[in-house]
N, C-alpha and C positions, 0 to 999 in steps of 0.2 A: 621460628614459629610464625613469624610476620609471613616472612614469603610463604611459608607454607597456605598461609591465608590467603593471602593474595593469588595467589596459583590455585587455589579451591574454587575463589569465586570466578576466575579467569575460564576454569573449565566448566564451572555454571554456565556459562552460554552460549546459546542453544537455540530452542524454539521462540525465543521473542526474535531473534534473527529472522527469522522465518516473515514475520511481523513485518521490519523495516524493511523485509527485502522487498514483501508485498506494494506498501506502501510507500516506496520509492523507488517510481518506476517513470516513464516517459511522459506521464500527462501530469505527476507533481514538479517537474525538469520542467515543462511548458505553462504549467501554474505559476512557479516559484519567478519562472523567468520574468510573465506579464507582471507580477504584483511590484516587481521591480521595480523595473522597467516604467511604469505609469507612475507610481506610486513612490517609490524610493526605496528607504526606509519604514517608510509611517504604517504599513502592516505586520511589521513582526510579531506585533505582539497578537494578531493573530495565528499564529504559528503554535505560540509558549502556548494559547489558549490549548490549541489542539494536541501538541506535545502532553500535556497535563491531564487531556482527556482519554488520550489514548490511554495513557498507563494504568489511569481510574479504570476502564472497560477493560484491557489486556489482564489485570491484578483479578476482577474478579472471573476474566474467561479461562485463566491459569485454575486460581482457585476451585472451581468447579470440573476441571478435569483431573485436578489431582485428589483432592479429598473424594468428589462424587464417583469418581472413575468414566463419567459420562461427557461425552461432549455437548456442544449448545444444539448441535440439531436433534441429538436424543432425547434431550430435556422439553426442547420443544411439543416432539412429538408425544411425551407423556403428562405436559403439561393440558395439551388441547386435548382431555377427554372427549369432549360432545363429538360426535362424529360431522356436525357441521365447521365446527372449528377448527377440527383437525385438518380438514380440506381444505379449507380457505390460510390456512396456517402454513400447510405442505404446499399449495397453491401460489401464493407468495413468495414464499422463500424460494422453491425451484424456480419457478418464474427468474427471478431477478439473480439469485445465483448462476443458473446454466446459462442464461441468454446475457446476462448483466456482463460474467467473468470471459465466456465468447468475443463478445464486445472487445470489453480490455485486452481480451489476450491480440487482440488484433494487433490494438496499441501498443503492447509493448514488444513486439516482436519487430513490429516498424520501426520503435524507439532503438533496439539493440543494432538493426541494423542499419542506420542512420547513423552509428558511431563507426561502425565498420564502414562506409561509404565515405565517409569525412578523409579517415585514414589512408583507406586505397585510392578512392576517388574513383571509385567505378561501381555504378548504382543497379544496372541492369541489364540483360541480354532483349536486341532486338530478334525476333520471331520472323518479323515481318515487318515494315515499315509503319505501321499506326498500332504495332501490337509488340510491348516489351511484360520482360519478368525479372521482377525483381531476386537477384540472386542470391542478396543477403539473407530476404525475410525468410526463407526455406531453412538456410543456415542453421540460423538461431533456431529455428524449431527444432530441427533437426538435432542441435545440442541438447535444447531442454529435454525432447525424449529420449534421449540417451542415461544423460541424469537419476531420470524417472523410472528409468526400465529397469535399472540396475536393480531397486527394488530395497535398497538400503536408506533408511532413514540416514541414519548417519553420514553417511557420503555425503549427502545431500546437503544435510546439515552444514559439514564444511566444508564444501563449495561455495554456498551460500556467505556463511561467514569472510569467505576472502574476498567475495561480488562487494558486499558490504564494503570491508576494508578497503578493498579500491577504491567505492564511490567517495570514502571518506576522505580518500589523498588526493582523489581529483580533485573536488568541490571545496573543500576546504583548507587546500592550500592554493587554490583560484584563490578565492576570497582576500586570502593575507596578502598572495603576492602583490595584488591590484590594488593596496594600502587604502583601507576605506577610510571615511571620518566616524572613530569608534564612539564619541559619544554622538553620534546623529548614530548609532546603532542602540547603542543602551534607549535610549529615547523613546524609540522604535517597540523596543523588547520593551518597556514597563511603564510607555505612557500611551496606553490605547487615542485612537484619532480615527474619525474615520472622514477621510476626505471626498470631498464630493464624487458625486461617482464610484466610488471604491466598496459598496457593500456586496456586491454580487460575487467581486475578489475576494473576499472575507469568506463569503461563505464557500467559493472553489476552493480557499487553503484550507476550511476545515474537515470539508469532502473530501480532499485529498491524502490525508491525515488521518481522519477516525475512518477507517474502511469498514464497513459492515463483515465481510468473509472472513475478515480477520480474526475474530469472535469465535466462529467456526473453525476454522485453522487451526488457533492458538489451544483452543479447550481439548481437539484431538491430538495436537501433538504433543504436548507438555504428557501425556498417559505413555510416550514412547519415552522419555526421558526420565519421570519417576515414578517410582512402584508406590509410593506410598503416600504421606501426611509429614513425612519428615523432609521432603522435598520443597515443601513450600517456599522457606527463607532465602534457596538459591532460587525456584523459579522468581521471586520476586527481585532478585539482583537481577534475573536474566533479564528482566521487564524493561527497569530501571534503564541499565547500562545500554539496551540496545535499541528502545525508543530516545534517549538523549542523542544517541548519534543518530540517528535516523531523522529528531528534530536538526539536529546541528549541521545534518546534510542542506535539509531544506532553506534552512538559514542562510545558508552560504548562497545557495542558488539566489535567493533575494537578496543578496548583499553584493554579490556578481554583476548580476542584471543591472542593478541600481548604479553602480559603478560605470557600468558601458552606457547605457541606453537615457537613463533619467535624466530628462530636459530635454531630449535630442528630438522627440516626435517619434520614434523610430517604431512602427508596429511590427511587435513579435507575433509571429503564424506558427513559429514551431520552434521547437531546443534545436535544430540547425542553425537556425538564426543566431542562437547566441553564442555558438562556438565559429562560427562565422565573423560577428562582429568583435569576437575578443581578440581577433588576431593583433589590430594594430598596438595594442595594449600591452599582449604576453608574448605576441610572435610566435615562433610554433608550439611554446609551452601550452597555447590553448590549445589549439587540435589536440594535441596529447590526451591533458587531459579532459577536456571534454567528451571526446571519442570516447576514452575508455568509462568516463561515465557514463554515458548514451549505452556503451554497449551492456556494462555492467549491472543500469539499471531493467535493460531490457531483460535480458536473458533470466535474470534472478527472478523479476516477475513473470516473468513466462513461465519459470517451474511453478513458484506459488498461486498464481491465480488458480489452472487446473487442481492442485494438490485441492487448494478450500474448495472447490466443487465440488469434490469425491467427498472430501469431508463431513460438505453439510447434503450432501442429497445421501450417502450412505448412513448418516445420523436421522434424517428423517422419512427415510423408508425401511429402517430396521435393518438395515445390510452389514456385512462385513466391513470395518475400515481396516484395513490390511492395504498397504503399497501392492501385494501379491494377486490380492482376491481379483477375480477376473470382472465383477462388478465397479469396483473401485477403477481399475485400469479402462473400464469402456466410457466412465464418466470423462475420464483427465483426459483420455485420449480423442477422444470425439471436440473436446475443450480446444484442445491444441491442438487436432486436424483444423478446424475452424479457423485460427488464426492463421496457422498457415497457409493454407486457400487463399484470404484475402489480402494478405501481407504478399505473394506471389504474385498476383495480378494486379498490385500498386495499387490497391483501393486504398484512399485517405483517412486516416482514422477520424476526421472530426466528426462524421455521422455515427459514429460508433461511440464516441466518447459523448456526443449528445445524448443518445438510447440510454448510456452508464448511467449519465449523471439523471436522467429520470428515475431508472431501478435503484440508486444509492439513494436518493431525497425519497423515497416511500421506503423503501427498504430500512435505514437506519434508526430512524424514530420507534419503526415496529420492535425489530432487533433487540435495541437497547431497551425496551420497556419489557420484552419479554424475561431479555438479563435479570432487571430487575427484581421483576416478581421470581424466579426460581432460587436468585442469589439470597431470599429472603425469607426461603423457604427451608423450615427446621428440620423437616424429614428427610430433606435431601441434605441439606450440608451441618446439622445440629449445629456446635458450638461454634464451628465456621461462617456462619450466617453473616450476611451484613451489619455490622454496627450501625449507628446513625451520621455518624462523617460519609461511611462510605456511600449511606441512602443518601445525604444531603450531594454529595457532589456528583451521586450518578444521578438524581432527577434534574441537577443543574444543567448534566450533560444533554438530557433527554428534552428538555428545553430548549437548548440550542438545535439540536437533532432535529427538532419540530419546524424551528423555523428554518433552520438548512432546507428542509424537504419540501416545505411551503413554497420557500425562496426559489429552490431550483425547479419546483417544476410551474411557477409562473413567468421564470425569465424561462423557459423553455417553450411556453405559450406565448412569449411574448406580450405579456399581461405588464410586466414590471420593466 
């Protein structure tokens, strides 16, 4: 009877996969690596923050696709009745999801194949003498819509799940092999510091962490998973089980970093750097795995960034979410033309990931406050409503969310 339980909730998941796959991708690899890197140890415990907040936001974006049957961009749009707020509502959210998730998809298509370049060590065809293409970033697009097109949630799903499972054996058996000092880790994890310099790092780990789209993803895909109200108690194992590894991924990335680079001066520009400098360390056990991290996190976010596009622009213009509907597929696919484009002509993703991290600091505050008020609302979810824990720790989140977006878009102006 045990196994049988354990094998129930094993097959619980699912769409929170979806979730970590999103949110670890090549710019939390180049996050996790700096905080290291500068820092040591002494920010994980912003990590556990964001670990803690995800699942508070995932629990009730689950919750509202399963009880309400609707996702967050539906909700949205039926929450902004006034006709001016419905447009500044629809306004915002497109905004920052199609041009936000463009962005990203740049970066992680770069990131997938920057693990494929490690491996082969061959980065790009010259054209012409001042003019090359990059061969990989095509690649990985080219897998993701393949993926996509197939039109099977389920596929996808475990695909996803073994991307996961990789990222988990690279990064976190890095980690052990390069023998950290674990209590300068606990330390870390449960005695917050914030070291001089280091708060703008805090607020990139938690950017990187609570993703806005994710919201939107999560709410529409848990509806392909369960029919009902009786599904609740696995999607909430799915939450659980699959943002702890998702945090436990990131972890390892700052416990890696900190291992190579802390003291040394060494400035990280990219997750090449660090599978670069871990060679003298692990010898070719780095390339391995890091490669196939680099590649794993690429690829997997490259399906889910497009997916949460369709999701929340087909939730907030009333359209079909169906993998099928022809609507659906010109959002993701226009999403992922995009990256491919610029991932092909070797554009560098830090202008892109600048543009992100604008769209995510106004973006998440809004999000999560709209969460709020629907999750709290008795006509739509009745006895499922938020309790008051769950309001106390989602305005706690909403809080940080504030000053996340404050933070990022004044160190973007160079204000801070």
């Amino acid at each position: 009877m045990k196994s049988k339980s354990i094998l129930k909730k094993i097959r619980s998941i699912g769409p929170a996969a979806l979730v970590t796959a999103a949110f670890i991708g090549p710019g939390t690899i180049t996050t996790c690596s700096i905080a290291g890197a500068k820092f040591g140890y002494a920010l994980l415990w912003g990590l556990l923050f964001s670990i803690i907040a995800t699942v508070v936001l995932q629990e009730m974006s689950a919750r509202l696709g399963i009880v309400a049957r609707k996702g967050l961009g539906e909700a949205l749009r039926e929450q902004a009745r006034n006709p001016i707020t419905k447009f500044i509502t629809a306004f915002l959210v497109l905004s920052a999801i199609l041009i936000g998730n463009a962005a990203y998809e740049t970066g992680n298509i770069l990131g997938g194949a920057l693990g494929l370049e490690t491996i082969s060590g061959i980065s790009s065809i010259s054209i012409t003498d001042s003019f090359k293409i990059n061969i990989w970033g095509p690649l990985i697009g080219l897998s993701a819509f393949i993926l996509m097109i197939i039109g099977s949630y389920k596929s996808i799903e475990r695909m996803l799940i073994i991307l996961v499972i990789l990222m988990s054996l690279a990064f976190i058996t890095t980690s052990i092999v390069i023998m950290p000092v674990w209590k300068e880790i606990f330390k870390g994890i449960f005695v917050p510091s914030v070291p001089k310099g280091s708060v703008l790092t805090i607020v990139a780990l938690i950017g990187t962490t609570v993703v806005p789209y994710n919201l939107f993803l999560h709410s529409s895909a848990v509806q392909e998973k369960w029919k009902d109200k009786s599904g609740l108690n696995e999607a909430r194992t799915d939450i659980f089980v699959s943002i702890i590894i998702g945090g436990l991924i990131s972890m390892s990335i700052v416990v890696t970093s900190a291992v190579a680079f802390w003291g040394s001066n060494h400035e990280i520009k990219g997750a090449g750097d660090l599978a670069i400098q871990l060679e003298p360390l692990l010898g070719n056990w780095a390339k391995i795995f890091l490669a196939f991290g680099l590649f794993a996190a690429g690829i997997s976010s490259a399906v889910t960034a497009p997916l949460a596009a369709a999701y929340a622009t087909s939730g907030i213009l009333g359209w079909k979410k169906n993998l099928k509907d022809k609507k659906f597929k010109l959002v993701w696919i226009f999403i992922l033309l995009i990256g491919i484009i610029f991932s092909a002509f070797g554009f560098k993703p830090i202008q892109a990931i600048v543009f992100a991290q604008i769209t995510n600091g106004i973006l998440l505050p809004i999000i999560a406050i709209y969460l709020l008020w629907v999750m709290n609302s008795k006509k739509i979810l009745g006895d499922f409503k938020n309790n008051l824990i769950s309001n106390i720790i989602g305005f706690a989140v909403v809080i940080v969310a504030v000053g996340l977006g404050v933070r990022s878009i004044l160190s973007v102006l160079g204000l801070i």
